[in-house]
BAFI-3210 file (N, C-alpha, C; in Angstrom, 3 decimals, decimal comma, padded with zeros to 6 digits):
// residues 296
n [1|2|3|4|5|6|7|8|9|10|11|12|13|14|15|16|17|18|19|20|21|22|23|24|25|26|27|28|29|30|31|32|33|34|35|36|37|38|39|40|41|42|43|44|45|46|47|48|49|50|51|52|53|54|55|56|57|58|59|60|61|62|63|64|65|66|67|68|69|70|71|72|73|74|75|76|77|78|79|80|81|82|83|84|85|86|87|88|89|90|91|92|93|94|95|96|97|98|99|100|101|102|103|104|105|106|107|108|109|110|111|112|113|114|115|116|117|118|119|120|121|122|123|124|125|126|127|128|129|130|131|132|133|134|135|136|137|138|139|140|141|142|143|144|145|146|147|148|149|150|151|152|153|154|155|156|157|158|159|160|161|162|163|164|165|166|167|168|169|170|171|172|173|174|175|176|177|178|179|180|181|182|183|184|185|186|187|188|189|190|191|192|193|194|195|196|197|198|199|200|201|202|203|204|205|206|207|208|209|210|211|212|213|214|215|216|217|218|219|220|221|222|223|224|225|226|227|228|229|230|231|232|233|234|235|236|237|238|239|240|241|242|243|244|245|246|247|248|249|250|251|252|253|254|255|256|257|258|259|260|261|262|263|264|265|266|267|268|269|270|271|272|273|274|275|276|277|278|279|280|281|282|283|284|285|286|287|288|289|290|291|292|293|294|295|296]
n.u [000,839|000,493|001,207|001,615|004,798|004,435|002,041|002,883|004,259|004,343|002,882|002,562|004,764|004,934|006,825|008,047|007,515|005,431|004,703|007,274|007,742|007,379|007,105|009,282|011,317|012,038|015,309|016,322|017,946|020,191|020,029|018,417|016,226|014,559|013,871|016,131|016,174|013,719|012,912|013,388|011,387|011,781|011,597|012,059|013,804|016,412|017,967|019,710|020,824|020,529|017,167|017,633|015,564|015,353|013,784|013,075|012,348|010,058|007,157|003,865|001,867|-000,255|-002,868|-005,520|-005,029|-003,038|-000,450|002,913|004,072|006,625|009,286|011,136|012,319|012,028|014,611|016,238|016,500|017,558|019,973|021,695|023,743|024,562|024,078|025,446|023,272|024,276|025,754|026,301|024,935|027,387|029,195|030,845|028,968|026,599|027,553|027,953|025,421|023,376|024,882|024,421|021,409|021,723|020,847|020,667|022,869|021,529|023,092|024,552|024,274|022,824|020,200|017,128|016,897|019,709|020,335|017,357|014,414|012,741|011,937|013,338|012,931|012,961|014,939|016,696|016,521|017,801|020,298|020,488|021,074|023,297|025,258|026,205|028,317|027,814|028,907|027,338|027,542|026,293|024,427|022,633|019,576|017,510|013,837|012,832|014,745|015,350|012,481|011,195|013,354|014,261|012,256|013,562|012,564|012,588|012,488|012,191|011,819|009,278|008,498|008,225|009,679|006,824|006,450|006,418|005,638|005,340|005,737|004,357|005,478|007,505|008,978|010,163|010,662|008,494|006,924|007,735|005,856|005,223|004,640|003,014|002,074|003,431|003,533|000,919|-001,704|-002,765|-002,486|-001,057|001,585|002,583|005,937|007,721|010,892|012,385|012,304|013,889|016,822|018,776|020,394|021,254|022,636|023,903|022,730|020,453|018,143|016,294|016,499|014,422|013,871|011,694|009,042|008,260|005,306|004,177|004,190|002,706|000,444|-000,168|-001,744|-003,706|-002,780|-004,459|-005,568|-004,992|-006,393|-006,859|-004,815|-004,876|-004,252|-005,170|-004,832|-002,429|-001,919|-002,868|-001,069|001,217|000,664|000,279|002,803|003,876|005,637|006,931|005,265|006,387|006,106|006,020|008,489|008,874|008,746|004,936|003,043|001,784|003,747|005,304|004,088|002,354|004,482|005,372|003,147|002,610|005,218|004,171|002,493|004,258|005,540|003,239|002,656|005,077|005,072|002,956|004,137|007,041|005,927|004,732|006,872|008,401|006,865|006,639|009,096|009,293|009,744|007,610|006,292|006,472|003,282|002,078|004,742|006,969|007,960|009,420|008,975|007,504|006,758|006,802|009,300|010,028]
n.v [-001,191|002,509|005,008|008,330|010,089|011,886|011,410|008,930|009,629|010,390|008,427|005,367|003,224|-000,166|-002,796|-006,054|-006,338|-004,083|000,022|001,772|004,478|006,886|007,307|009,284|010,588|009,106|007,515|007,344|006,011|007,238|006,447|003,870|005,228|004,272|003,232|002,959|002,695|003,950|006,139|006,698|008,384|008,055|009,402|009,797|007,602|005,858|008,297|010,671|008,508|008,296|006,450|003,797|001,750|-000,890|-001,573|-004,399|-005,101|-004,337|-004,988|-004,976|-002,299|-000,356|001,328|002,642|002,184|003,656|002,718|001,293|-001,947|-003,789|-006,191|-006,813|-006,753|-004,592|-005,236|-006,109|-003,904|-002,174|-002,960|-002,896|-001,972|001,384|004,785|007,827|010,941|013,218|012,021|011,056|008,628|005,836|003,563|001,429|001,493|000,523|-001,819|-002,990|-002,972|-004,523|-007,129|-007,018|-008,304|-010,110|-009,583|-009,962|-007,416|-004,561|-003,509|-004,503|-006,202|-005,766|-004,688|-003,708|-004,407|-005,636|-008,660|-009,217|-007,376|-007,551|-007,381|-009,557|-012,411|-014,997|-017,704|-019,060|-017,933|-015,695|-016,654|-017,178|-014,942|-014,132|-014,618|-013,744|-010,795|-008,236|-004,895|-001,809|001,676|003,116|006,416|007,799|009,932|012,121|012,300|014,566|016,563|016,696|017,526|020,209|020,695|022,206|021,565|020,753|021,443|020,415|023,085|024,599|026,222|024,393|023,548|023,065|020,181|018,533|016,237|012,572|009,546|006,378|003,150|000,512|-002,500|-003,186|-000,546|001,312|004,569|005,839|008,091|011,285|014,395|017,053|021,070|022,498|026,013|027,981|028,719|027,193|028,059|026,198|023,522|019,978|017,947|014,729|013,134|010,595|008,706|007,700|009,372|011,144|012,950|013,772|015,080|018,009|018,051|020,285|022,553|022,279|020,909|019,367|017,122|017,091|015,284|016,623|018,496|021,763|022,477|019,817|018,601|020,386|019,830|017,275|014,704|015,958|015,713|014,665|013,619|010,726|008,401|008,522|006,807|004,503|001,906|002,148|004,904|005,579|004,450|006,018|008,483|007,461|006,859|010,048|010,937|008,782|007,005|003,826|002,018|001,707|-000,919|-002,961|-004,004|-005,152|-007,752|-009,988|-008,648|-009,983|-012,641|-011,469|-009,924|-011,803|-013,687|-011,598|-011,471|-014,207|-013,874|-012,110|-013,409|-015,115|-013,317|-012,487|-014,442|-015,642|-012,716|-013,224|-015,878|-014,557|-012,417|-014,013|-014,996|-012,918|-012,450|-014,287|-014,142|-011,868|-010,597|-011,267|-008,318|-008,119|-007,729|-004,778|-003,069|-000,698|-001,603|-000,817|-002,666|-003,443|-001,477|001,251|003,238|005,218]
n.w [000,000|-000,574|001,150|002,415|003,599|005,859|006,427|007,610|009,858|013,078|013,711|016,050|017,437|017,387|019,124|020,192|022,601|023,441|023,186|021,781|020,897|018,708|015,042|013,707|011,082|007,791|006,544|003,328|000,729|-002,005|-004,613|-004,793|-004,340|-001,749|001,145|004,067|006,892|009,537|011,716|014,781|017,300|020,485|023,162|026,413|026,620|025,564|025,605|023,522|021,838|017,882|016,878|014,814|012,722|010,998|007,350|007,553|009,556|010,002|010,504|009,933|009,062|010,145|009,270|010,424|013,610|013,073|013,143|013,357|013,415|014,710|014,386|016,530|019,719|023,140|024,618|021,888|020,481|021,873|023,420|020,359|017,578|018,909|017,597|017,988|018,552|017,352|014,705|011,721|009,590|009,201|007,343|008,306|011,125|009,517|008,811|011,434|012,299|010,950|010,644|013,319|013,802|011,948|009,024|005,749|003,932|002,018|000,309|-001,166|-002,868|-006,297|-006,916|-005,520|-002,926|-002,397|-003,736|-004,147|-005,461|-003,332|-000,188|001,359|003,962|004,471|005,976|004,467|002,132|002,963|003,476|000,740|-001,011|000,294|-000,971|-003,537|-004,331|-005,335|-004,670|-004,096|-003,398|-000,544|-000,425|002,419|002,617|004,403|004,670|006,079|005,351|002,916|001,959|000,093|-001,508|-004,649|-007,705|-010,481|-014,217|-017,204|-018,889|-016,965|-013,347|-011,451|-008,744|-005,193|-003,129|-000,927|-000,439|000,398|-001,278|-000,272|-000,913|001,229|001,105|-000,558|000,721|-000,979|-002,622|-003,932|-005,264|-005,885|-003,773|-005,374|-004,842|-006,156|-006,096|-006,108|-008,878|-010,396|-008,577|-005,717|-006,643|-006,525|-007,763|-009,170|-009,119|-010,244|-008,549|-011,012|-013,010|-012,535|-013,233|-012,029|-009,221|-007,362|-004,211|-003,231|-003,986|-003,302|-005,310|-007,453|-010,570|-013,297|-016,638|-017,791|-019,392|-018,445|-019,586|-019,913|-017,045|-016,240|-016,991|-015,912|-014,278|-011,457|-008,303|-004,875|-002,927|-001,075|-000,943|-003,900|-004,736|-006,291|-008,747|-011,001|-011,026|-011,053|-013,420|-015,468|-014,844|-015,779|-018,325|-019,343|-019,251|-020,951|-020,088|-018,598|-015,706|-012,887|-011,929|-014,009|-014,231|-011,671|-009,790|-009,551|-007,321|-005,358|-005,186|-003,158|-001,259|-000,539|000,884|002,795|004,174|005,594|007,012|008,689|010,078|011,255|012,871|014,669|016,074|017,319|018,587|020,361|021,974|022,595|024,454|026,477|027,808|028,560|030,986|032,204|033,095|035,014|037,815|040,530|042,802|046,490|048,467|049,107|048,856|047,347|044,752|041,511|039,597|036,237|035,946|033,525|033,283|030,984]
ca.u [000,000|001,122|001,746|002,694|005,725|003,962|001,148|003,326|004,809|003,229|002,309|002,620|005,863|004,794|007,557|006,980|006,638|005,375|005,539|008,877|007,676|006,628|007,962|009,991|011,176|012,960|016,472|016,469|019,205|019,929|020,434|017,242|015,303|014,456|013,511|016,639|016,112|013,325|014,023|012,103|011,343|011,579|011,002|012,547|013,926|017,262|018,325|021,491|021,342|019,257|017,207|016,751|014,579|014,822|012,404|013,376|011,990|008,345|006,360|003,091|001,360|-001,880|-003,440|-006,559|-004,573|-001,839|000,133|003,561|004,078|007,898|009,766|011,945|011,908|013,074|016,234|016,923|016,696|018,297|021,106|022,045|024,979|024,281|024,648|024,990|022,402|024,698|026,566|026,012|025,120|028,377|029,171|031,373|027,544|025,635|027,942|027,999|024,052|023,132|025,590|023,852|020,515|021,903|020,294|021,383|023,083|021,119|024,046|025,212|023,873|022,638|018,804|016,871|017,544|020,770|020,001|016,669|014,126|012,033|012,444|013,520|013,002|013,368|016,497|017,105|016,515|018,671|021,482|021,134|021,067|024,465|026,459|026,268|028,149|028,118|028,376|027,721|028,136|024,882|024,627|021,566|019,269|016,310|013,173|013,032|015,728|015,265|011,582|011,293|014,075|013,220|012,113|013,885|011,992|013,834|012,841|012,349|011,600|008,404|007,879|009,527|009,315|006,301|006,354|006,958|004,365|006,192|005,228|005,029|005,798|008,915|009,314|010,393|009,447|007,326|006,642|008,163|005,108|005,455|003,531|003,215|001,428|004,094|003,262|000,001|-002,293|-003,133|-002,209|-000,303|001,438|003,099|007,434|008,189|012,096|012,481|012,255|015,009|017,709|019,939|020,291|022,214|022,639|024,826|022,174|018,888|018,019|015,947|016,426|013,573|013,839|010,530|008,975|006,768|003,656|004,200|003,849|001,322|-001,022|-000,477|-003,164|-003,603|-002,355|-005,223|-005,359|-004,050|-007,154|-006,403|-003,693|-004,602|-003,060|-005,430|-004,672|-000,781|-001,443|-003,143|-000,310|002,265|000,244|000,315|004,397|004,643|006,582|006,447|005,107|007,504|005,495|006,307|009,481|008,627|007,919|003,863|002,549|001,182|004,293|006,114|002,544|002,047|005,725|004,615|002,047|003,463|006,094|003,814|001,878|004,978|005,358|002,190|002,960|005,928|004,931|002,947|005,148|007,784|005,035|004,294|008,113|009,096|006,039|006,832|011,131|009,016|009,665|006,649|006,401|005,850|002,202|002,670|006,078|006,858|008,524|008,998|008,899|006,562|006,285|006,937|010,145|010,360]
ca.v [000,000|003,506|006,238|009,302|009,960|013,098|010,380|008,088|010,470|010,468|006,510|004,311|002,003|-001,303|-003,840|-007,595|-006,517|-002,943|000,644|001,574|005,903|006,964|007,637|010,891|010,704|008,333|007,577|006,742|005,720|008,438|005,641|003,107|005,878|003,672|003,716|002,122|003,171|004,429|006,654|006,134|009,064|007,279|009,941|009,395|006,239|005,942|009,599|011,208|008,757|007,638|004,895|003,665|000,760|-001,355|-002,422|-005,516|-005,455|-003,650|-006,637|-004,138|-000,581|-000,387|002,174|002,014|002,294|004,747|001,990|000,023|-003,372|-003,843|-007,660|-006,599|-006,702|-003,477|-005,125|-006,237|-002,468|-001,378|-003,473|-002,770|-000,834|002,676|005,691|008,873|011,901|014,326|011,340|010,517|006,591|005,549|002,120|000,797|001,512|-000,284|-003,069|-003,482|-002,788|-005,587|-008,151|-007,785|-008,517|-011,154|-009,500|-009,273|-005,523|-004,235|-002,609|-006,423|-006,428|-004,636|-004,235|-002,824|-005,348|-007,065|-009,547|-009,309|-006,554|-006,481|-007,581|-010,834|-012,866|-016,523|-017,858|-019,798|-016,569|-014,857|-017,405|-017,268|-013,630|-013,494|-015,686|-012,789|-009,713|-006,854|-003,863|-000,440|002,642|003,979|007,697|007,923|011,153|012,558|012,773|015,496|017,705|016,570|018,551|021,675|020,811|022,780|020,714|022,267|020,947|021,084|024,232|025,812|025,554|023,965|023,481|021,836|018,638|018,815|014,866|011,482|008,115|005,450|001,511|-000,133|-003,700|-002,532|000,555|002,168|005,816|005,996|009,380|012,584|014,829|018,300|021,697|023,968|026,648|029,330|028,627|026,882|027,609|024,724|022,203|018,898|016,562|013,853|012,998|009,282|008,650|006,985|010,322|011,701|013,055|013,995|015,553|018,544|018,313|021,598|023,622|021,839|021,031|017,758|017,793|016,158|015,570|016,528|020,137|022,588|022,127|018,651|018,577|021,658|019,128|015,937|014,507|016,437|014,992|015,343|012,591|009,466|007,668|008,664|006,458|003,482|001,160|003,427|006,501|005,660|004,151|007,237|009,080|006,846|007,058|011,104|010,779|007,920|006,480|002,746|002,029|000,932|-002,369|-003,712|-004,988|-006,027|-009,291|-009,634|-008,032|-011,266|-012,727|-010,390|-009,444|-013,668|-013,603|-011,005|-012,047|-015,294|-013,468|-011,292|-014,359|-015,472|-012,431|-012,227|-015,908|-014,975|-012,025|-014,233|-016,616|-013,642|-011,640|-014,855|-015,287|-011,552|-012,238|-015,232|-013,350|-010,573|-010,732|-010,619|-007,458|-008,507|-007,053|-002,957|-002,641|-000,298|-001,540|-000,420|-003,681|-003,583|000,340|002,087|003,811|005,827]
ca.w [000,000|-000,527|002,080|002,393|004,763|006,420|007,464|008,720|010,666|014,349|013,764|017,267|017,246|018,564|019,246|020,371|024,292|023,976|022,718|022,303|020,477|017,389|013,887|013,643|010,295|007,294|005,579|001,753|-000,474|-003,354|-005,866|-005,357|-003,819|-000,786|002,566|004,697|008,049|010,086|012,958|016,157|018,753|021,731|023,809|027,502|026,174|024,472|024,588|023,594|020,571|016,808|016,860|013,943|012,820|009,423|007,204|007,705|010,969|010,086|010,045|009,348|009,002|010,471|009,191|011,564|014,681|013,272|014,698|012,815|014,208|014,645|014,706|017,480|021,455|023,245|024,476|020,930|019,795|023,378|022,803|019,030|017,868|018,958|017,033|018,501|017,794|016,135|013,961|009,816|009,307|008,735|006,355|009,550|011,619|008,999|009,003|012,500|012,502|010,145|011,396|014,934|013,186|010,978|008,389|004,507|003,634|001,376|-000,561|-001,526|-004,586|-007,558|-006,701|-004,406|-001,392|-002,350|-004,843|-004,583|-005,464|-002,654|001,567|002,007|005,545|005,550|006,546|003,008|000,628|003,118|002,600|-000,996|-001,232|000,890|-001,969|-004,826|-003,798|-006,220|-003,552|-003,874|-001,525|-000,457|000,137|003,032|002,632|005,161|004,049|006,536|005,459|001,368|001,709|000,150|-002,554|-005,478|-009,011|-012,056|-015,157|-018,472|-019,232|-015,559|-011,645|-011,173|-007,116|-004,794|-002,818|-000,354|000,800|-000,903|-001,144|000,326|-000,503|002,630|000,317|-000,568|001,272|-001,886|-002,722|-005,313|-005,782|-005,003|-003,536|-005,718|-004,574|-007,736|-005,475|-006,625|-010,600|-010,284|-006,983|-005,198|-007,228|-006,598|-008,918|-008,432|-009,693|-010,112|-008,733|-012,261|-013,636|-012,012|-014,230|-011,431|-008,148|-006,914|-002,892|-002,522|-004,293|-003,133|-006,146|-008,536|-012,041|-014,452|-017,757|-017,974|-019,672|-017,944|-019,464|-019,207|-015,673|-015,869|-018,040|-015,828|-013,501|-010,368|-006,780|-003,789|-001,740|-000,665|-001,685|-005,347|-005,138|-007,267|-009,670|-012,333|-011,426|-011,399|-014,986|-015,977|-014,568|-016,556|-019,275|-019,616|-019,944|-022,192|-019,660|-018,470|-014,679|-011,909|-011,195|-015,103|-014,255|-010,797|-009,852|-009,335|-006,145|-004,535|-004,528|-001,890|-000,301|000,265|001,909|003,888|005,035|006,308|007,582|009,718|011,008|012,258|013,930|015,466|017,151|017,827|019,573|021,877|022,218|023,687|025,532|027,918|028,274|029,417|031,798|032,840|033,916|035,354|039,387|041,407|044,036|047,027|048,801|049,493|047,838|046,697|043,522|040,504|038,658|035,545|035,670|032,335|033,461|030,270]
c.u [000,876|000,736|002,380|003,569|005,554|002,805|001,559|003,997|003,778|002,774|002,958|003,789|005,731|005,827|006,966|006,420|006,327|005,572|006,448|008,887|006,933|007,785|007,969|010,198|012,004|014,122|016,510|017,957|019,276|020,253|018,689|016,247|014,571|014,660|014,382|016,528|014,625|013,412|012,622|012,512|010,640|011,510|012,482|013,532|015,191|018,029|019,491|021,721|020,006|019,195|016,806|016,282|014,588|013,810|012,471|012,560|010,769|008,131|004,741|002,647|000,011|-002,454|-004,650|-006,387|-003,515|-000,998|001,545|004,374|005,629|008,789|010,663|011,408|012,695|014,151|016,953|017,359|017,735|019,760|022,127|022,939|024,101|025,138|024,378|023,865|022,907|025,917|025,508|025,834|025,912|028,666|029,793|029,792|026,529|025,964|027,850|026,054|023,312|023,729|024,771|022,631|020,008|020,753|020,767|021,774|022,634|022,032|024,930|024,993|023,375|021,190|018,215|017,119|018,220|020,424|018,547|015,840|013,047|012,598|012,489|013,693|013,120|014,815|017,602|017,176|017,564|020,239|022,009|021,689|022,558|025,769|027,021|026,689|028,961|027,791|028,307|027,684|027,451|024,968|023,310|020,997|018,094|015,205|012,770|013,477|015,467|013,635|012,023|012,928|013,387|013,361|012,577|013,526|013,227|013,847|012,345|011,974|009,826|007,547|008,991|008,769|008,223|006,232|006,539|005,419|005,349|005,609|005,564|005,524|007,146|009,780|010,072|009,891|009,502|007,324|006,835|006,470|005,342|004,207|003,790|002,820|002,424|003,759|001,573|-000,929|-003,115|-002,847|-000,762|000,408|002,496|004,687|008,141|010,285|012,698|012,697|013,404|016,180|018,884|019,430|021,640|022,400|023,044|023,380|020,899|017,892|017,626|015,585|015,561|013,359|012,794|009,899|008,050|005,599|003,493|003,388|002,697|-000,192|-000,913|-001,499|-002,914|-003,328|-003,537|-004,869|-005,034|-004,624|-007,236|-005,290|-003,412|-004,220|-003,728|-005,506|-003,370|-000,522|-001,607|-001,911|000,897|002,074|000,631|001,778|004,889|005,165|006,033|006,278|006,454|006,871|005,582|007,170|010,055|008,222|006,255|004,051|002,463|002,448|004,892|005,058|002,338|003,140|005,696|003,870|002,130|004,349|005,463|003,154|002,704|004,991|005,134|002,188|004,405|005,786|004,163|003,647|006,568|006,936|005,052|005,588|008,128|007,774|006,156|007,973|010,300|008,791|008,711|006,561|005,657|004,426|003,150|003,903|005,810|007,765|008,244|008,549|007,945|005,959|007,265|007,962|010,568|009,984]
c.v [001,243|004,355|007,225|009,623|010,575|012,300|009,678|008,481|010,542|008,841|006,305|003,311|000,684|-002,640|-004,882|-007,644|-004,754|-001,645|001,485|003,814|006,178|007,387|009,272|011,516|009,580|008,794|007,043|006,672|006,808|007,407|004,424|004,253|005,135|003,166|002,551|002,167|004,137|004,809|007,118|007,633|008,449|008,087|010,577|007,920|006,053|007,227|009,584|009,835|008,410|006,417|004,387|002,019|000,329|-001,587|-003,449|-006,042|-004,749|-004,337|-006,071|-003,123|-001,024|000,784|002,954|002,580|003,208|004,269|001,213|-000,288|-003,401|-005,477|-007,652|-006,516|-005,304|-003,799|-005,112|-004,844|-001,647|-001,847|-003,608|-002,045|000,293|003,605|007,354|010,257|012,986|013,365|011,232|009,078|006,918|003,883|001,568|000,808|000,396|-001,477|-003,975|-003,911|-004,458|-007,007|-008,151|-008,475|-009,854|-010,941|-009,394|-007,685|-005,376|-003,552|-003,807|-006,774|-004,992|-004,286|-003,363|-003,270|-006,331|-007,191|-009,963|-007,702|-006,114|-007,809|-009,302|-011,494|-014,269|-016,765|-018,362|-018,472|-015,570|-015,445|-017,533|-015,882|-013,125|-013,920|-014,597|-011,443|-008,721|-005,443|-002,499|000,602|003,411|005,616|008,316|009,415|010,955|012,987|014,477|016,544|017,829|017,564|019,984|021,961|021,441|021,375|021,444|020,862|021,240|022,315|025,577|025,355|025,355|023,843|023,132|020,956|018,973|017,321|013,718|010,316|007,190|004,364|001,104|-002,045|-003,809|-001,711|001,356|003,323|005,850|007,459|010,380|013,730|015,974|019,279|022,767|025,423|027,866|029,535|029,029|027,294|026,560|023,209|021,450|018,063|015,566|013,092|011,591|009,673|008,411|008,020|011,141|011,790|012,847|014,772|016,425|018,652|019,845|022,476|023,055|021,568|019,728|018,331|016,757|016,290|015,862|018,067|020,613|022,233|020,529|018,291|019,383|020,708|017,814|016,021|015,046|015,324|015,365|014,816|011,064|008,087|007,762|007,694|004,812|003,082|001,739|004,904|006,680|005,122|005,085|008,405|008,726|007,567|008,920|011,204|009,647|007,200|004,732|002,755|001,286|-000,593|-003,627|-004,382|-005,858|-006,893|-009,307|-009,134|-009,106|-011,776|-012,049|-010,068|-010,741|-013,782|-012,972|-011,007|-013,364|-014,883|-012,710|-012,397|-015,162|-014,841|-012,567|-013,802|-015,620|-013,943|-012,655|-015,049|-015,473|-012,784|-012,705|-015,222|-014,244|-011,664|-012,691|-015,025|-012,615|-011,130|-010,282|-009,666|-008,075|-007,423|-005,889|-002,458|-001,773|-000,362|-001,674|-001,496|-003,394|-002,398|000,878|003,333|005,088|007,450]
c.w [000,000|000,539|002,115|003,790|005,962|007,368|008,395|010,273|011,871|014,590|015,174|016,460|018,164|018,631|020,089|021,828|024,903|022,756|022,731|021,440|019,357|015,967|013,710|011,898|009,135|006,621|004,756|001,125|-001,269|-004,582|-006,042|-005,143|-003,079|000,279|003,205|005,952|008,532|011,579|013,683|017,143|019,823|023,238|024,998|027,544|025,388|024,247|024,495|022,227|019,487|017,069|016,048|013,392|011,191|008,883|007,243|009,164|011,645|009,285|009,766|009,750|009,075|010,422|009,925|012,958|014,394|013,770|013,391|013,611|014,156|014,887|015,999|018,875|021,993|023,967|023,126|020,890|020,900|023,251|021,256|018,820|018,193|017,939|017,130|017,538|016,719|015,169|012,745|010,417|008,536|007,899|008,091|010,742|010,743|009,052|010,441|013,257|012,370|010,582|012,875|014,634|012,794|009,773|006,847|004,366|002,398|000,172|-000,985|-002,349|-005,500|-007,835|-005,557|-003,357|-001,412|-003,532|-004,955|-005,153|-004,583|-001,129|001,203|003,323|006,154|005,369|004,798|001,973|001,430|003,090|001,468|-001,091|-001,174|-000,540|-003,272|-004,202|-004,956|-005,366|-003,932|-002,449|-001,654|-000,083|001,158|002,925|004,045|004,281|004,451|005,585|003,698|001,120|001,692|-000,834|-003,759|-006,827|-010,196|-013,042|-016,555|-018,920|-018,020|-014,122|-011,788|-009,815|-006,483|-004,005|-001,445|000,596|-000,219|-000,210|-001,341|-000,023|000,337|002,294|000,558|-000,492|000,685|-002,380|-004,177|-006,335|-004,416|-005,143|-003,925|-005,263|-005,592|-007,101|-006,049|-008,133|-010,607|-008,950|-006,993|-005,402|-006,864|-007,260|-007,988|-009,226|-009,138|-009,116|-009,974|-013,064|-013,568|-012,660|-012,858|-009,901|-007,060|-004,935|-002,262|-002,796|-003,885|-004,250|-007,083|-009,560|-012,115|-015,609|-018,254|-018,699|-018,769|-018,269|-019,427|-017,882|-015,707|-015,936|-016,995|-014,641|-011,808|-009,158|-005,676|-002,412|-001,652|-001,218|-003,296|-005,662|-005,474|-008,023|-011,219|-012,392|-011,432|-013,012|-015,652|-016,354|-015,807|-017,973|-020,100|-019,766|-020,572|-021,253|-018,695|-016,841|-014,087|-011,708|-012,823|-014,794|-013,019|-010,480|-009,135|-007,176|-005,027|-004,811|-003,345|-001,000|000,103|001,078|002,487|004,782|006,077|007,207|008,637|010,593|012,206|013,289|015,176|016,262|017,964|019,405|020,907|022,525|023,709|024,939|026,212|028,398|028,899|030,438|032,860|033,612|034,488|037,521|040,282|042,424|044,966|047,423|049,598|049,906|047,608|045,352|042,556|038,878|037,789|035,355|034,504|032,919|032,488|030,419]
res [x|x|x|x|x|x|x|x|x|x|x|x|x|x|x|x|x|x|x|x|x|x|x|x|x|x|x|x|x|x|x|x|x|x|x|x|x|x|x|x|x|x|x|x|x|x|x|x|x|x|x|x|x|x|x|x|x|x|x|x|x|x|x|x|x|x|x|x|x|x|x|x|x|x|x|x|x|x|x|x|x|x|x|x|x|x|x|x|x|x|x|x|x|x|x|x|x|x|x|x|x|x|x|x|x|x|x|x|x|x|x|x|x|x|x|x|x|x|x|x|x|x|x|x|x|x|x|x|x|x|x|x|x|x|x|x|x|x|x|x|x|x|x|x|x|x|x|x|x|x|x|x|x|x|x|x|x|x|x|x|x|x|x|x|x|x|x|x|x|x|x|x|x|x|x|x|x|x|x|x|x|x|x|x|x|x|x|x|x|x|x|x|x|x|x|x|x|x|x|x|x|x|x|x|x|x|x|x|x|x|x|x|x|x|x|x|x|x|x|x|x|x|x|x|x|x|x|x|x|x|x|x|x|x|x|x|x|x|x|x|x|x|x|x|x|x|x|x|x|x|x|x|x|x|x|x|x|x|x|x|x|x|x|x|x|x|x|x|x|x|x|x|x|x|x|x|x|x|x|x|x|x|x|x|x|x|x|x|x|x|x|x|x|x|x|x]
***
């Protein structure tokens, strides 16, 4: 399903015995344009450094509850490398990240996750995965700090970046969220990554090979519910250009492995909830201890 990042923003972080804050904001790749890291405000909890949270380890988005489900326990996450608040993710951090995990590095191959193109989680696809290593060297952005880049069109500035629509599948961004409001008033469109000629960091700055009226003429952006598989063909359609989901493998695979994968989870998570219940040291009668009190 798609999302925009601005929604997710404020969501409930529920790990397997609890929740552990909410979503602050994400870190993307500048090469797949996808979401490696989500970064947890944990409040009282962790301070002094980032905490950030793979997708590897958001088992689902509950839209409903404003709530995503997390595979982790808060020692796992408590115990993980740390990385202080005013530090870059560093490659020596990711390596050490991933290795605690035992998770594939996504920068291990030549797709979007390794050697494959979307999350992989059983133990066998993550064995295969490890055998092929064509690595590159990711450059992490903020979606944060990347809003409010301007859009230069081929033949001028267009908007700039107002928010992105995230797949929570393959937590790949989709589409860059443009606000024409200085050209156009009111209006929305919407700027595949795929489109993306280039990208200046110093100057704040996304090129698209794309023209002005181009964009002027394509199908307006509103809301979130607009954001079906015919109003992204539509979209395609108005630049000639071929959809992202052509050369992806169907939907229902990766959405059926998902799904499996969350059921585990969700056993899982019982499974650990009656354990940390079962370690939990009874107080004796009018204690006063703090056992089982939310310290955060």
């Amino acid at each position: 399903m798609l999302n925009k990042a601005n929604t997710l923003k404020g969501y409930t972080l529920s790990s397997l015995d609890g929740e552990i804050g909410k979503v602050k904001e994400f870190y993307f790749d500048d090469q797949h344009w996808t979401i490696r890291y989500l970064v947890a405000d944990t409040g009282n909890w962790l301070t002094g450094r980032q905490v950030l949270i793979s997708p590897y380890a958001l088992a689902a988005v509950k839209r409903a509850e404003q709530q995503i489900a997390i595979a982790l326990s808060k020692k796992q996450i408590e115990d993980s490398p740390s990385l202080n608040s005013d530090k870059p993710v560093s490659r020596q951090f990711e390596e050490a990240y991933y290795g605690y995990f035992g998770w594939p590095m996504y920068w291990g191959g030549p797709l979007m996750w390794g050697n494959y193109p979307y999350i992989v989680r059983g133990r066998e696809q993550i064995k295969e995965s490890a055998r092929e290593k064509k690595a590159w060297d990711p450059h992490l952005r903020s979606t944060h700090d990347v809003c409010g880049h301007h859009i230069q069109a081929a033949d001028g500035e267009i908007g700039h970046v107002e928010d992105f629509i995230i797949d929570d599948e393959t937590w790949a961004i989709r589409y860059l969220v443009v606000d024409t409001r200085n050209w156009w008033p009111g209006k929305r469109v919407l700027v595949s990554p795929q489109w993306i000629e280039r990208v200046s960091w110093s100057e704040s700055k996304v090129f698209v090979n794309l023209s002005l009226e181009t964009i002027k003429q394509s199908p307006e952006y509103m809301e979130e519910s607009q954001l079906t598989r015919d109003y992204e063909a539509g979209l395609h359609r108005h630049y000639s250009l071929q959809g992202y989901w052509v050369d992806e493998p169907p939907a229902s695979e990766h959405s059926r492995a998902r799904s499996m994968h969350s059921a585990t989870v969700l056993r899982d998570n019982e499974q650990m909830a009656g354990t940390i219940r079962s370690l939990e040291p009874v107080a004796p009668e009018n204690s006063s201890s703090l056992v089982g009190k939310d310290l955060r």
